[in-house]
VOPAKOL-854209 format. One record per residue: x, y, z negated of N, C-alpha, C in turn. Coordinates in steps of 0.1 Angstrom, whole numbers, padded with zeros to 4 digits, always signed. Example, Ala and Ser with C-alpha at 12.3 -4.5 7.8 and 13.67 -1.06 7.14 Angstrom:
+0132-0057-0078+0123-0045-0078+0132-0033-0078+0128-0022-0071+0137-0011-0071+0129+0000-0079
//
This chain:
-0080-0060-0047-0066-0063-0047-0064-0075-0036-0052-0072-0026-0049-0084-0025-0029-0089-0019-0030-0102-0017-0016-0104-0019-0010-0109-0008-0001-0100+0002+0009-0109+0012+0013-0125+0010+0015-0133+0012+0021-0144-0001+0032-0147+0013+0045-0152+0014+0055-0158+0020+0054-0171+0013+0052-0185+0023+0058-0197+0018+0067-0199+0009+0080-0192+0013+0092-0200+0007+0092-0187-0007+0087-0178-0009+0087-0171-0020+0073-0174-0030+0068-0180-0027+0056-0184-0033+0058-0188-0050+0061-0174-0053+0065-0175-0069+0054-0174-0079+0042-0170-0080+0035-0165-0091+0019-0170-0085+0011-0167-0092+0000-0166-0093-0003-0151-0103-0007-0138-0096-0007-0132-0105-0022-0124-0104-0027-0116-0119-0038-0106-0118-0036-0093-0124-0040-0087-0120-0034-0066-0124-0045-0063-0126-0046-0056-0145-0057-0054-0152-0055-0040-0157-0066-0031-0162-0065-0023-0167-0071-0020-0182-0067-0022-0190-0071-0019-0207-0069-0004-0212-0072-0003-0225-0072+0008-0229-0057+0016-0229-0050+0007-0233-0033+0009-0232-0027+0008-0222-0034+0013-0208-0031+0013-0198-0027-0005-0186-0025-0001-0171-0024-0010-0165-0013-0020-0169-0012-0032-0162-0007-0042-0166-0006-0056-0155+0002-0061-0153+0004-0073-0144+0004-0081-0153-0003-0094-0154-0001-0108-0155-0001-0117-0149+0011-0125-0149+0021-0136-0145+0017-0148-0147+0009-0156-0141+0006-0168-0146+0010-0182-0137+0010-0195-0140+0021-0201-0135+0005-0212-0131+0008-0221-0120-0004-0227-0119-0012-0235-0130-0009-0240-0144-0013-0242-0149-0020-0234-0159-0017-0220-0156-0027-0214-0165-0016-0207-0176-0005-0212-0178+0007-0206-0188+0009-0192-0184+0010-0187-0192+0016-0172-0194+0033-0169-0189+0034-0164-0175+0049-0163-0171+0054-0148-0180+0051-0137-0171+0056-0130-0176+0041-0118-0177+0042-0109-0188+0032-0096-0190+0042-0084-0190+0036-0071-0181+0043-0062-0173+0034-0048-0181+0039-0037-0188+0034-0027-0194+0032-0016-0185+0027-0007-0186+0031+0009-0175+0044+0013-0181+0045+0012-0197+0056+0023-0206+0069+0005-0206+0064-0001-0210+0075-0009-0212+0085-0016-0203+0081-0019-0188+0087-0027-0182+0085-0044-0185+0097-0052-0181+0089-0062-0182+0092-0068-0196+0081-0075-0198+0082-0084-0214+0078-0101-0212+0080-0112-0216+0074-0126-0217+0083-0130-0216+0078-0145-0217+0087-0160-0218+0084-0169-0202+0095-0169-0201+0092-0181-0185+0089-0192-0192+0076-0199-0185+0071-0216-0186+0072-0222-0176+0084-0221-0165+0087-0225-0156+0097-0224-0149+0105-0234-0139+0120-0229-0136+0117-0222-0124+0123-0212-0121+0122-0205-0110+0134-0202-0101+0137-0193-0091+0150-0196-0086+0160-0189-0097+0155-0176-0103+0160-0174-0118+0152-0176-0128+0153-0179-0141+0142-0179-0147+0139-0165-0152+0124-0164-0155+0123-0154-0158+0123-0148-0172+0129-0156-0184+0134-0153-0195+0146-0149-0190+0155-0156-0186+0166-0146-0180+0167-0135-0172+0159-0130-0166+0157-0118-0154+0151-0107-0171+0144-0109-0182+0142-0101-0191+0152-0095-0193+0160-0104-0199+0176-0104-0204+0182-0092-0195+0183-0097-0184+0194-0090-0176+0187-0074-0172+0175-0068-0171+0175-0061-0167+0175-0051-0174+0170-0054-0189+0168-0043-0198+0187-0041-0203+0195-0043-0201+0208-0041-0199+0214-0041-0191+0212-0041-0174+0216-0041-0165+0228-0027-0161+0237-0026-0155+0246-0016-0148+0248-0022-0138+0250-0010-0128+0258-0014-0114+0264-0015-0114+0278-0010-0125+0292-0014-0124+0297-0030-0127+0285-0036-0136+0287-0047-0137+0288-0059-0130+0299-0060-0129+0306-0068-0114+0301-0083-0117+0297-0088-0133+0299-0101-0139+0283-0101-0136+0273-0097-0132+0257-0097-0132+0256-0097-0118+0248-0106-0112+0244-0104-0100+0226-0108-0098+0216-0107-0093+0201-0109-0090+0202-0114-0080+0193-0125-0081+0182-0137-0069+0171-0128-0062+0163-0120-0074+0152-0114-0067+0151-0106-0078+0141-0096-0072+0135-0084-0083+0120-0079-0082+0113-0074-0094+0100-0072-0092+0100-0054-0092+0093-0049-0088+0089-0037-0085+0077-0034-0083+0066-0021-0091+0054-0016-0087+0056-0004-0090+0046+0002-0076+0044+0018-0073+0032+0023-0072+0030+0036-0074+0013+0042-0075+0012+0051-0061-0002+0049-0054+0007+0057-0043+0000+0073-0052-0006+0074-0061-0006+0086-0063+0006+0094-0068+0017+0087-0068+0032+0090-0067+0038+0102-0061+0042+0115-0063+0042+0125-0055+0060+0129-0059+0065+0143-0046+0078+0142-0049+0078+0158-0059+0082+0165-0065+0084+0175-0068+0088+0186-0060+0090+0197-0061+0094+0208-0048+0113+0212-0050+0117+0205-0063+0133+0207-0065+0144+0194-0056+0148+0205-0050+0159+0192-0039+0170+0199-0040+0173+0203-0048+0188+0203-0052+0195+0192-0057+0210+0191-0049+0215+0177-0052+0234+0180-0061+0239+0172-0065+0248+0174-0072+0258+0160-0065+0273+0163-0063+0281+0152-0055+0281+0141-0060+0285+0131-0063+0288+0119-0066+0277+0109-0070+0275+0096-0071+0263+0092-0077+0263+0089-0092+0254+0087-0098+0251+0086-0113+0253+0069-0116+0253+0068-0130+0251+0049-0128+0239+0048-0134+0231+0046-0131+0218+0040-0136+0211+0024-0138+0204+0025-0148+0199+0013-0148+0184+0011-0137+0187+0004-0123+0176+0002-0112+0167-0002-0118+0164-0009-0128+0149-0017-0134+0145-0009-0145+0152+0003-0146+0142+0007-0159+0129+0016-0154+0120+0009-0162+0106+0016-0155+0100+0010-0138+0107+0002-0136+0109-0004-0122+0091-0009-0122+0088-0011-0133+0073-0011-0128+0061-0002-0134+0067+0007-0134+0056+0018-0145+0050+0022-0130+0036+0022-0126+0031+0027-0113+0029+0040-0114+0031+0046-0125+0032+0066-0122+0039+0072-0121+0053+0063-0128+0062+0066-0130+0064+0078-0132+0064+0090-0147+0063+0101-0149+0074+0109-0144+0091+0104-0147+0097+0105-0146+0100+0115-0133+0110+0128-0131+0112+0134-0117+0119+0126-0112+0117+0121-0099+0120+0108-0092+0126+0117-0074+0125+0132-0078+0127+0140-0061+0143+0142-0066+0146+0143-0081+0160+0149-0081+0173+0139-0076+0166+0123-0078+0173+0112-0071+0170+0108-0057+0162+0115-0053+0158+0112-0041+0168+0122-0034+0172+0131-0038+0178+0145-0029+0190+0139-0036+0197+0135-0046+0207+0133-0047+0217+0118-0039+0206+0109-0031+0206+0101-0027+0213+0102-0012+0202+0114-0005+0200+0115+0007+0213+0124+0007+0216+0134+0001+0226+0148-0004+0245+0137+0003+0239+0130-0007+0256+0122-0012+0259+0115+0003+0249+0108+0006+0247+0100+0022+0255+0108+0029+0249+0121+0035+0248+0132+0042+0265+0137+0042+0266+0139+0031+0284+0144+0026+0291+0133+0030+0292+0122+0025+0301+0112+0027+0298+0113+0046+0290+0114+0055+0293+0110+0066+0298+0124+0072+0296+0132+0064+0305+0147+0071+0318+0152+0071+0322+0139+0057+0337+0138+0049+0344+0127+0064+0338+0121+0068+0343+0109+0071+0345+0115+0093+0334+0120+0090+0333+0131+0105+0345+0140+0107+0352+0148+0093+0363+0154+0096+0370+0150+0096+0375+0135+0087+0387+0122+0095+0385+0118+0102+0376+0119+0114+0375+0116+0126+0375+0099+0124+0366+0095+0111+0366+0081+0111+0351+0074+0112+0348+0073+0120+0334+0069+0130+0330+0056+0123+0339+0045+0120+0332+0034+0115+0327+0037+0102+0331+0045+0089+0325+0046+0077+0315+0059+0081+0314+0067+0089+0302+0077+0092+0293+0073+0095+0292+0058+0107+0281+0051+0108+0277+0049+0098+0282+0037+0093+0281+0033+0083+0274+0035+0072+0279+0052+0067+0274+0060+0055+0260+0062+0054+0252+0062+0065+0242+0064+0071+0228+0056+0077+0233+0043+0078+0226+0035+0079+0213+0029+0075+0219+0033+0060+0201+0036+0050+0194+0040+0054+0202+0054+0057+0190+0066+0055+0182+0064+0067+0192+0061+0082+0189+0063+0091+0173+0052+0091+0176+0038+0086+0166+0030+0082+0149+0036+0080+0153+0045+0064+0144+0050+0065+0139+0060+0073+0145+0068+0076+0136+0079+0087+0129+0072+0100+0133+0059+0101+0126+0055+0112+0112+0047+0108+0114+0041+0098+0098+0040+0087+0090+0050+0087+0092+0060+0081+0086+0070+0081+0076+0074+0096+0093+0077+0104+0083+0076+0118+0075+0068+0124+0077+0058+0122+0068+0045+0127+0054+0047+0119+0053+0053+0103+0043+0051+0097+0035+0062+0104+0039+0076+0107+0038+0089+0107+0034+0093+0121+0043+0092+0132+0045+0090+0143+0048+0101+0142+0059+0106+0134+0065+0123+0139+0079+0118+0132+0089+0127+0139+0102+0125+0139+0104+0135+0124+0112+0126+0118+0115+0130+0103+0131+0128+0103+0139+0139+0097+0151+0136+0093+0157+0143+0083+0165+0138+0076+0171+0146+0063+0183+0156+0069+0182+0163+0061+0198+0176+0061+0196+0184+0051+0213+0187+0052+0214+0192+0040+0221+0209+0041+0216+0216+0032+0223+0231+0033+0232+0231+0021+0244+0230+0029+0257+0232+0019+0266+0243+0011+0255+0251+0015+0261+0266+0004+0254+0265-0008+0241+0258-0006+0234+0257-0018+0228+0242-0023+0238+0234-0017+0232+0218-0019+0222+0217-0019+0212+0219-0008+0200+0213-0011+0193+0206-0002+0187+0199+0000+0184+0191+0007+0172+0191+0014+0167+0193+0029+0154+0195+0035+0150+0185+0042+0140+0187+0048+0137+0177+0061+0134+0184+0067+0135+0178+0082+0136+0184+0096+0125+0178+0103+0111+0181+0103+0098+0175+0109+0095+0183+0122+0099+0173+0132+0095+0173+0144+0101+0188+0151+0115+0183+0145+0125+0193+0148+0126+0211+0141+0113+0211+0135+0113+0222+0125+0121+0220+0111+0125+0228+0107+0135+0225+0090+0124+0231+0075+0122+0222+0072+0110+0224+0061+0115+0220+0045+0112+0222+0036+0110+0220+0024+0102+0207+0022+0105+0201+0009+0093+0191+0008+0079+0197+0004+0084+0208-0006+0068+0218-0008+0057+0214+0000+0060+0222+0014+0050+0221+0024+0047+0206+0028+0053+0193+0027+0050+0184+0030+0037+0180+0029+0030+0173+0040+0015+0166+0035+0018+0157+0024+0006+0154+0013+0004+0150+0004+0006+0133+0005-0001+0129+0013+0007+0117+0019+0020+0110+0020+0026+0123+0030+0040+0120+0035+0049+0121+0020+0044+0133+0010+0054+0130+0000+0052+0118-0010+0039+0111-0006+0036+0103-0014+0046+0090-0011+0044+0085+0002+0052+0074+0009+0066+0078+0010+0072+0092+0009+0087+0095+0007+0091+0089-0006+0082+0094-0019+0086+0094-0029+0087+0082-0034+0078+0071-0038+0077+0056-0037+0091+0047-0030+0084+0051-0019+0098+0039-0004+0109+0046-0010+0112+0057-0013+0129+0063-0011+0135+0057-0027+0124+0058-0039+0128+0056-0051+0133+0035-0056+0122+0030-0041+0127+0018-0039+0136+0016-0034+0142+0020-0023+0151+0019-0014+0167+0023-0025+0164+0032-0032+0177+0036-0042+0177+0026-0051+0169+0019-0053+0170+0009-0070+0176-0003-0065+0174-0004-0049+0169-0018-0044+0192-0018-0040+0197-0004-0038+0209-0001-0031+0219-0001-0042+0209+0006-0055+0218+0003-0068+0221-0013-0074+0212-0022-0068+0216-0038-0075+0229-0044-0068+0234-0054-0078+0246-0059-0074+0236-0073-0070+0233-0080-0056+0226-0087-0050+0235-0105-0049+0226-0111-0054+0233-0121-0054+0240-0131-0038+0231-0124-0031+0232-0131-0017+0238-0117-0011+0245-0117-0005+0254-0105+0004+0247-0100+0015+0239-0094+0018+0229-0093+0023+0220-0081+0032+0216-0072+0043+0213-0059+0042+0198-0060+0028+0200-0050+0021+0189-0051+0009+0177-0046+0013+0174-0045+0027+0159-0050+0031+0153-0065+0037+0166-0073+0031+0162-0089+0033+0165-0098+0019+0164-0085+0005+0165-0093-0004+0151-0100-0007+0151-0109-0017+0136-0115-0019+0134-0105-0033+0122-0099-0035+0117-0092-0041+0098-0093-0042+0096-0091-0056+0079-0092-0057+0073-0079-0054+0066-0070-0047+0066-0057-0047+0048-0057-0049+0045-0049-0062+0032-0044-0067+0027-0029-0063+0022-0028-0056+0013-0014-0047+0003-0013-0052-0002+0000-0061-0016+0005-0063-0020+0014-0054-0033+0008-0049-0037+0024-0040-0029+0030-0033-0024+0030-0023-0009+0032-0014-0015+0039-0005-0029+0038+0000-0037+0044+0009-0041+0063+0006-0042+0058-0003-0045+0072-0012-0038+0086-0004-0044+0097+0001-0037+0105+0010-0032+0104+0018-0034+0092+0027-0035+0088+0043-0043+0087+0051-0040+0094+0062-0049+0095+0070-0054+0078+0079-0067+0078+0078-0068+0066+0083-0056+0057+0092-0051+0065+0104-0040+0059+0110-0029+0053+0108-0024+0065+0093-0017+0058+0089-0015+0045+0077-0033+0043+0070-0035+0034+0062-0034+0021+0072-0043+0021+0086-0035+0009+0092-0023+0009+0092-0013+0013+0096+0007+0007+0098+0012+0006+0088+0008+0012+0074+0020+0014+0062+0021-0002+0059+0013-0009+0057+0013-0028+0052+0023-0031+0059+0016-0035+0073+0027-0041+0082+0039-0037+0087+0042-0022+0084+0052-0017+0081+0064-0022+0072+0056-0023+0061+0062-0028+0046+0067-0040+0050+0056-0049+0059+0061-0064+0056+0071-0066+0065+0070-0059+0078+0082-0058+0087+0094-0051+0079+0095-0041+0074+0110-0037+0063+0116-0049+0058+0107-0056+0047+0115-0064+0036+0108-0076+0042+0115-0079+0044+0107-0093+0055+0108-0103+0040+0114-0103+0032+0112-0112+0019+0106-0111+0010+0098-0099+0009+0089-0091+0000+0075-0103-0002+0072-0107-0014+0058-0112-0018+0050-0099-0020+0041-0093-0016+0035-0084-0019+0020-0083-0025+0017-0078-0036+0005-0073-0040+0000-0062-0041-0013-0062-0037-0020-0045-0032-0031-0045-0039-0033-0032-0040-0048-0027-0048-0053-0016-0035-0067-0023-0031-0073-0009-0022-0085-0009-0019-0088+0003-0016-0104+0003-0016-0102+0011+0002-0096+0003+0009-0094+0009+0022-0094-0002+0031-0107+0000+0040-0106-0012+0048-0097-0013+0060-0091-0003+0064-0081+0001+0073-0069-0009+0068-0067-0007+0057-0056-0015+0049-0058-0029+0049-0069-0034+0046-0073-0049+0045-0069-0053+0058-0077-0047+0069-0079-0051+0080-0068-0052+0090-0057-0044+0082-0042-0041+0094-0032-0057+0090-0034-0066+0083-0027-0075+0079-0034-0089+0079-0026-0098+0088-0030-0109+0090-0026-0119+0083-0029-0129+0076-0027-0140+0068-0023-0139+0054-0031-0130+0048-0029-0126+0029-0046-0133+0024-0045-0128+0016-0053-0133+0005-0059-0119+0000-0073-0121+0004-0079-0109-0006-0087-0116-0019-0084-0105-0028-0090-0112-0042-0100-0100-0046-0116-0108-0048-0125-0097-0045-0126-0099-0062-0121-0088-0068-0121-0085-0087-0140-0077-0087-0144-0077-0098-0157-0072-0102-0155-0070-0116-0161-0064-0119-0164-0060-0133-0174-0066-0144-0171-0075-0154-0181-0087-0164-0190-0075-0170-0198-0081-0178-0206-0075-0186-0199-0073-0197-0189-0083-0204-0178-0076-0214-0165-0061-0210-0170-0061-0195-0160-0045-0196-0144-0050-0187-0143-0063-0185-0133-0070-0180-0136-0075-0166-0125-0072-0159-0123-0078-0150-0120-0093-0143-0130-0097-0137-0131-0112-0134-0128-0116-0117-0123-0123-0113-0122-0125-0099-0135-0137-0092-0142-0128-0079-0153-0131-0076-0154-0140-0066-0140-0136-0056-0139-0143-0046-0126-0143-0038-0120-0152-0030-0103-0153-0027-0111-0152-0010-0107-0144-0003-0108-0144+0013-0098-0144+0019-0098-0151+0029-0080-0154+0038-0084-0143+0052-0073-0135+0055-0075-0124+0068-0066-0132+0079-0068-0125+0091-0069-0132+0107-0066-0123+0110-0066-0126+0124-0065-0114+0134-0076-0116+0141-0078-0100+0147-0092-0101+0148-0104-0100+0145-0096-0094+0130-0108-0085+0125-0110-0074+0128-0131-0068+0125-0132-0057+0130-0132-0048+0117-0134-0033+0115-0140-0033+0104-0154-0029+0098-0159-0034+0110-0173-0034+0103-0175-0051+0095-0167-0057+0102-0166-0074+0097-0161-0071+0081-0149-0063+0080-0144-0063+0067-0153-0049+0055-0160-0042+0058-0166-0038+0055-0179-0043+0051-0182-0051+0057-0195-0061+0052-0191-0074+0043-0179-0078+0047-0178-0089+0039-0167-0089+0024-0160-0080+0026-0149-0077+0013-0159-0069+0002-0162-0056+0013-0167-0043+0007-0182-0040+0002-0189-0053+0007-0200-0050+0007-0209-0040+0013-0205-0035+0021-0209-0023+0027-0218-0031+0043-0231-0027+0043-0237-0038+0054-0241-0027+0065-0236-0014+0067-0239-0008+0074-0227+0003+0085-0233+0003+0093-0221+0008+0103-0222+0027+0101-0233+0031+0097-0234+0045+0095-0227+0052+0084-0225+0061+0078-0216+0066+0069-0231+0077+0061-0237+0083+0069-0246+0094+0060-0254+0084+0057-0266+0089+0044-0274+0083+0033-0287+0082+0039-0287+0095+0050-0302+0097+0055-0303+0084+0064-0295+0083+0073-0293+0072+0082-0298+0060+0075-0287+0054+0069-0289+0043+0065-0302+0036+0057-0309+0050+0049-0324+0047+0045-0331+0044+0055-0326+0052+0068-0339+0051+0081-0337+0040+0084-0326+0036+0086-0327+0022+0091-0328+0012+0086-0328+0015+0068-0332+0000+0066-0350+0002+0061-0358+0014+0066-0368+0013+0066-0373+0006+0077-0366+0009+0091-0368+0006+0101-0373-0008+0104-0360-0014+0103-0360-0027+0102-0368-0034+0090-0374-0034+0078-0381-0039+0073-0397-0037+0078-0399-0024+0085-0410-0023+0095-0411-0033+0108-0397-0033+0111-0398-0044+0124-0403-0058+0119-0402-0061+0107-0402-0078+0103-0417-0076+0099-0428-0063+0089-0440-0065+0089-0448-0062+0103-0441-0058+0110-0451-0052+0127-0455-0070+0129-0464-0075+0135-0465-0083+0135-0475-0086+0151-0481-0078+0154-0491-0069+0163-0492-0055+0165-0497-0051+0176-0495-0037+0179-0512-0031+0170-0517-0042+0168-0527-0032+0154-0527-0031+0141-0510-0032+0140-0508-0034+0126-0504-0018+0119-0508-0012+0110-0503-0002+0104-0486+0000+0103-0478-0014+0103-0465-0011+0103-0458-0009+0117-0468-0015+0127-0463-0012+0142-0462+0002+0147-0476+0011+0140-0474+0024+0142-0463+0032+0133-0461+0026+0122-0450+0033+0117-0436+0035+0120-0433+0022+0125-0421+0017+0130-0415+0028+0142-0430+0030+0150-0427+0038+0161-0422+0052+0157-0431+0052+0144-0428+0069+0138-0412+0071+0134-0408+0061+0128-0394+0064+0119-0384+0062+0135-0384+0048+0140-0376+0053+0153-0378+0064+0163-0391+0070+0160-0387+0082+0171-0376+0094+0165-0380+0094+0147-0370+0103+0143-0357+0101+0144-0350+0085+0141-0340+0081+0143-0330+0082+0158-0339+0077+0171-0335+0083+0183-0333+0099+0185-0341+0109+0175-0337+0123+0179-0329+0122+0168-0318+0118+0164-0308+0123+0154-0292+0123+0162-0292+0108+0171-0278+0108+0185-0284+0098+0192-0274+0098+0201-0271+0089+0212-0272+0076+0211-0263+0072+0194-0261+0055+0194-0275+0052+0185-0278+0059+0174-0297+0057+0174-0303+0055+0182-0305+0061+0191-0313+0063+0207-0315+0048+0211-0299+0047+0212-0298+0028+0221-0305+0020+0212-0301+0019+0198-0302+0007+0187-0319+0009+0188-0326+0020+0186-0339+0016+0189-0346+0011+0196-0343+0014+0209-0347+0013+0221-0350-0003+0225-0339-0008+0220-0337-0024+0223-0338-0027+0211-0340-0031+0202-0355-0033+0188-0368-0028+0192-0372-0021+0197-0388-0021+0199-0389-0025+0208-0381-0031+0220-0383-0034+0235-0387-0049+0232-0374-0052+0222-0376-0066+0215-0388-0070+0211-0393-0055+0200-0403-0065+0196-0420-0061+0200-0419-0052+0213-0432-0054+0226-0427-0071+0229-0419-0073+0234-0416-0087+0237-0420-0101+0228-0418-0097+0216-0424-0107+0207-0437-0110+0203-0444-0093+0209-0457-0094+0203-0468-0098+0213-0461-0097+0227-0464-0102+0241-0466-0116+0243-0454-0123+0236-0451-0140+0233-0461-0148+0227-0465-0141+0218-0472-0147+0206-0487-0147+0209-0489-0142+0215-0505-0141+0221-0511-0153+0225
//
């Protein structure tokens, strides 16, 4: 796991555990007090032991009653978590007008079981109409306008993707497609990825458009806490580097916390906090170590030092050879040593496997004719 942190949002200290009763955020305040505890099924629950820019006994209050119509309620900030195993459904049929909903309910369940594509197509649907309605009064400033969102998003998308994504809609049968790289598709066929990052970002982007915001504001510059599990998850490495920095270029006020077993992801974000969790001998999760990221990392750097992983190879056979290799290079000692002739045996097999074996041996035994040359 680890956490974007912004200075001036520097609200929590927090740890994301998993128990029998499923995942869970805890909220703890620098002295160790309990702020707030976060369920999958419940949403949020606790007591604030601290003043915050709202308190967070009050943000309880307000959410589990919350409406949009409610002109008398307005939000400072909001918390939100997503799974990226989050996927969209294949129904994009949309219906006119919007619904009223409550934006925080379930606002942090990371599976969120709930169909989340029927609001997503009714989102994009209603957008799309209203700028068509406004296209045949020939009235240009609310058609911009109507559109802006969406337009937002599809450029996300593309930035994460690097293919041209747009929404449309078929009006005989309200439904709603995307148009990938100028072809007209279904989400069905969507890569598992792409529905994964549609369905998440778009379900935020609607909760984030349903709040009445206390600061008047575009609501990708509200301050918000945003909790990501595994977000990597059915992305192609390319695009596990840009989705972060993505994220943090969108909501430029977003504190963010991540869960990932992807060094692409570690390694694409400069100045967070990784928190290296392990597992106790009681079955619980304990935090092992806090690392601060740069720029300039490689990822074999972050692979060795987050991941534990001390090797640049990926297959099993390799990596045995070579760490036979090199434990031969440290007993060769002399060229009449039984480990000198071995050394030679295992790097001959290793140079006939490629190219970059070839080199890495070549200069290790050249090395160590040289050392044994010295020593005489």
């Amino acid at each position: 796991m680890f956490q974007h942190k912004l200075p001036a949002s520097n609200y929590t200290d927090s740890f994301w555990t998993s128990e029998q009763n499923g995942s869970h955020i805890e909220v703890k305040s620098d002295s160790g007090a309990l702020i707030m505890l976060t369920a999958i099924t419940r949403g949020i629950s606790g007591e604030s032991s601290r003043s915050l820019e709202m308190s967070l006994s009050n943000y309880v209050g307000i959410v589990h009653g919350y409406q949009s119509r409610d002109k008398e309620t307005s939000m400072a900030w909001a918390v939100f978590g997503y799974s990226g195993h989050r996927f969209l459904s294949t129904d994009s049929k949309f219906s006119l007008g919007h619904s009223s909903i409550n934006p925080f309910e379930a606002a942090i369940d990371f599976e969120k079981t709930s169909d989340s594509n029927s609001s997503i197509a009714n989102w994009a649907g209603n957008i799309l109409a209203k700028q068509a309605f406004a296209e045949k009064d020939q009235n240009k400033k609310v058609s911009v306008k109507a559109r802006e969102t969406l337009d937002r998003f599809e450029e996300i998308l593309r930035e994460i993707t690097g293919r041209v994504l747009k929404f449309n809609v078929d009006y005989e049968v309200l439904r709603v497609n995307m148009n990938l790289d100028g072809k007209e598709v279904e989400f069905s066929v969507l890569p598992d990825g792409l529905k994964s990052v549609l369905s998440w970002m778009a379900d935020l982007i609607i909760r984030m458009e349903s709040i009445r915001w206390e600061k008047k504001q575009s609501i990708f510059d509200q301050p918000i806490i945003l909790f990501l599990d595994e977000i990597d998850i059915h992305l192609h490495p390319s695009w596990q580097k840009k989705i972060l920095p993505i994220i943090q270029k969108t909501f430029v006020n977003a504190q963010i916390f991540v869960s990932t077993h992807s060094p692409f992801v570690v390694a694409s974000v400069e100045d967070a906090y990784v928190y290296d969790l392990n597992i106790g001998k009681d079955g619980y999760a304990f935090l092992e170590n806090v690392l601060h990221t740069e720029k300039g990392q490689t990822y074999s750097r972050v692979l060795k030092e987050i991941f534990d992983v001390d090797t640049e190879f990926a297959d099993p056979w390799t990596e045995k050879k070579l760490d036979s290799f090199y434990e031969l290079l440290k007993q060769a000692k002399s060229k009449k040593t039984k480990a000198y002739k071995d050394v030679f045996s295992v790097g001959k097999e290793l140079a006939e496997a490629s190219i970059e074996l070839r080199d890495i041996v070549s200069v290790e035994l050249n090395q160590l004719d040289r050392r044994i040359a010295a020593a005489k």
